[in-house]
C-alpha positions, 0 to 999 in steps of 0.5 A: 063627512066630506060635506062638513069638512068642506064647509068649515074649511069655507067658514076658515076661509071666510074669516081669515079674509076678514081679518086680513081686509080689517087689520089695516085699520089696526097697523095704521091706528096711528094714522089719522083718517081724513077729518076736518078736525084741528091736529097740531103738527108735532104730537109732543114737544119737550118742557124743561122743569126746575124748581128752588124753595127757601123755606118762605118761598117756592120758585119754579122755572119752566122753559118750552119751544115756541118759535111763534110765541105769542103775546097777544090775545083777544083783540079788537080791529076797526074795520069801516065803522066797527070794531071786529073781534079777532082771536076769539077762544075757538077751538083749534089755533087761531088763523091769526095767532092771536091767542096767549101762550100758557104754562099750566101745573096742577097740583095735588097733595095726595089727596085726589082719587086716582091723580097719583097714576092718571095725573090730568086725566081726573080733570078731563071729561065728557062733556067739557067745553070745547070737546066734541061731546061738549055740553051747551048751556041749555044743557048745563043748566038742565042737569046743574040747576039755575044755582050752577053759575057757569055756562058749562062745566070744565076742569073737574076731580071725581070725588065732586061727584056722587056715583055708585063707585070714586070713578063713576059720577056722572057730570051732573051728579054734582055733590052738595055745597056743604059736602064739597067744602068739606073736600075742600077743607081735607085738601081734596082738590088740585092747586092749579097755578095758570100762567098766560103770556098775555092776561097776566105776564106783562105785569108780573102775574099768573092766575091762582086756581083750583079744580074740585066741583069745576075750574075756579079763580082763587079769591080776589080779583083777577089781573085782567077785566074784559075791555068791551061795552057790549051796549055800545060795541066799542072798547071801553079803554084805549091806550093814553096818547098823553102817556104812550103817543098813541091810541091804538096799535097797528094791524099790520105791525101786528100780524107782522110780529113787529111788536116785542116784549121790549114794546108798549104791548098790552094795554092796563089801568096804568098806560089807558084813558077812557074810549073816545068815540070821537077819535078819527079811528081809521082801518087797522086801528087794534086795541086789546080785548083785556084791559090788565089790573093788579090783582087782588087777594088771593088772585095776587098769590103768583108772581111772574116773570116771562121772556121770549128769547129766540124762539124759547119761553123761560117763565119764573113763577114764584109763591109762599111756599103757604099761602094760608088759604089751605082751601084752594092752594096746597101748602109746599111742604120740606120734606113732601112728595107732591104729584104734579102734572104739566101742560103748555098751550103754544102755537096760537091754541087754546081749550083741549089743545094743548099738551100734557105730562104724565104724572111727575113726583116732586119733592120738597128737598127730597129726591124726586122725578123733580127735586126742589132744591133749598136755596138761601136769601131770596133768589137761586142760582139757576144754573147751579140747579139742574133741568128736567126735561118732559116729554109733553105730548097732545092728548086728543079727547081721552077723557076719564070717562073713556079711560074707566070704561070696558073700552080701555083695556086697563079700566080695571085697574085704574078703577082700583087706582092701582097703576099709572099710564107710563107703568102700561104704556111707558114713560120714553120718549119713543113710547109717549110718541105712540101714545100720543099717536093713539090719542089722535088715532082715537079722535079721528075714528070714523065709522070705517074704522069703527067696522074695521073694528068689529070686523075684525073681533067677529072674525077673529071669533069665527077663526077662534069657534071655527078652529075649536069645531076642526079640533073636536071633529079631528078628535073625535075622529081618531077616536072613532 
């Protein structure tokens, strides 16, 4: 008898050792480990919101930090005879800053499965390109078929896959042309308005879009063009001397951030001539990657009007309230709730990195989290209409896959589409700091913190078995 007590008091020991040496990995989970992964230095930020409506129109304006704002993006530098891509779209932020600062919304009309509670998340998923786990093209075009026109997937909703359950397709699980259109045509999609500083603004635009089977442009065409002659490796525009006084802009100045807004920046179909090979290009000699347009159709849709002041962005975006393309924008109704959520790309970051809101209900003249106030003729008075400021925060690879999964201990209810992150995880500032922080906890794991993991569920079954035997053996022993 002494024997046994003995022996399970050594098991008793043995697992409480266990969990004290795995519970640094619980205390500090929202300590990144070492990782050669790109992080922002601040986890979450702040983005002002207001809106205004006039029954023909809908005007939004957004204001953020950005002390290194930046206006460029995809550049290209002569060095010694050729021409050099700098700030290229990888992953992380560019080393030369030279990737545009973004303001995205995406909304959904109540339609989308799942967007009401878990807002972006729906359109975050394994595989996405520039994810960890992202898929290459060979890949892509294995599972989607040579019909699937893109060399990955990006931006999707759940309900443009087939799946036992709404929560459950697999990626390349894509439904049909027909059956997809006809989500389309039942508003079940994102209207995705995409404003950049630099593929867009300095000509008073920002890209329509929309998410369903994949991130796609509205109709029409785009207010940028790529401005490179792959079979020549040269631009195929320069600034007009004739126009502006010169060919190219200067690196130095560049990286000095002598260029202002108030600056001949960007270079569009109205300031360009053709390349001249012949030029005596020198060193440092920069022209834009992006040669910017007026847009068309439905891509002219989002009017524009970004300034970078000291340090801030203040973007106005404006739009008809109904577009009349019922298919790809969502109509912005008086009287309609609409579940909206936020992202801001900043810092010279592009891809994931960014940061996102929870979830934000706004209403068309009704009360709201963000309430569009009525305004008559054609421009509010801003200052008569109050801010609402989000807490924006770096989601790191969450993705949707993840959040459904037994992983997460609130899968089941987001699988009912029952309840919302901030109704777990909160919706302050101090609570959005630590959800941040377990996003980031979440894409630095290591198999350490991996072991620390199942150490500590292994030891805290030993102590949860090993107590259940000391109960029944004392019991047993007072009955005898």
């Amino acid at each position: 008898m002494r024997k046994k007590k003995i022996s399970l008091s050594g098991l008793l020991l043995a697992a409480l050792a266990a969990l004290l040496l795995a519970l640094p990995a619980f205390a500090q989970q929202a300590e990144p480990e070492e990782t050669d992964i790109w992080l922002p230095d601040e986890l979450t930020t702040e983005l002002r919101v207001k809106a205004a409506y006039n029954g023909q129109d809908i005007l939004w304006l957004f204001e953020w930090a950005a002390e290194d704002g930046n206006l460029f993006h995809d550049m290209l530098v002569y060095e010694d005879g050729k021409w050099l891509r700098r700030g290229d779209g990888g992953g992380g932020a560019d080393e030369y800053g030279l990737r545009e600062d973004r303001v995205i919304m995406l909304v959904d009309a109540g339609t989308v499965p799942g967007f009401a509670n878990q807002g972006c998340y729906t359109a975050c998923h394994d595989g996405l390109d520039s994810l960890s786990n992202g898929l290459d093209e060979e890949t892509v075009k294995a599972g989607l078929g040579d019909s699937w026109s893109n060399s990955d997937i990006r931006k999707y909703i759940p309900s443009s896959r087939q799946g036992e359950n709404w929560w459950d397709g697999a990626w390349d699980a894509l439904k049909s042309e027909d059956d997809l259109a006809a989500l389309a045509e039942a508003g079940v999609f994102l209207d995705m308005w995409h404003w950049r500083s630099a593929r867009g603004n300095p000509i008073g635009y920002s890209d329509d879009q929309y998410v369903l089977g994949y991130r796609n442009n509205d109709g029409g065409r785009t207010a940028f063009s790529t401005n490179w002659n792959g079979d020549l490796s040269q631009p195929n525009a320069m600034f007009d001397p004739a126009q502006v006084g010169f060919n190219a802009l200067n690196w130095d100045k560049l990286m000095a951030g002598d260029y202002t807004q108030d600056d001949i920046y960007f270079i569009s179909s109205d300031n360009s001539a053709p390349f001249d090979p012949d030029h005596a290009w020198k060193n440092g000699d920069v022209i834009p990657r992006r040669l910017l347009r007026m847009p068309e159709g439905n891509q002219a849709d989002i009017t524009a009007d970004g300034r970078l002041v000291d340090g801030v962005w203040r973007v106005e975006l404006r739009r008809a309230m109904d577009t009349g393309n019922h298919t790809t924008d969502h109509a912005m109704t008086e009287g309609r709730i609409y579940n909206v959520g936020f992202a801001v790309h900043k810092d010279a970051t592009g891809a994931r990195w960014h940061y996102i809101s929870q979830t934000v209900r706004v209403g068309i003249g009704t009360p709201a989290e963000i309430t569009a106030v009525r305004f008559n003729g054609n421009t509010p008075d801003w200052n008569n209409i109050p801010w609402t400021t989000l807490t924006i925060f770096y989601p790191g690879e969450i993705t949707w896959e993840w959040l459904v999964s037994d992983a997460h201990p609130g899968a089941a209810e987001i699988r009912a589409d029952e309840r919302s992150c901030q109704s777990c995880h909160g919706s302050d500032e101090a609570s959005i700091i630590k959800l941040a922080q377990a996003s980031v906890y979440h894409e630095t794991r290591d198999g350490r913190s991996d072991l620390n993991w199942w150490l500590t569920l292994a030891a805290g079954m030993i102590l949860l078995v090993g107590g259940t035997v000391v109960a029944v053996n004392l019991s047993t022993g007072k009955e005898n």
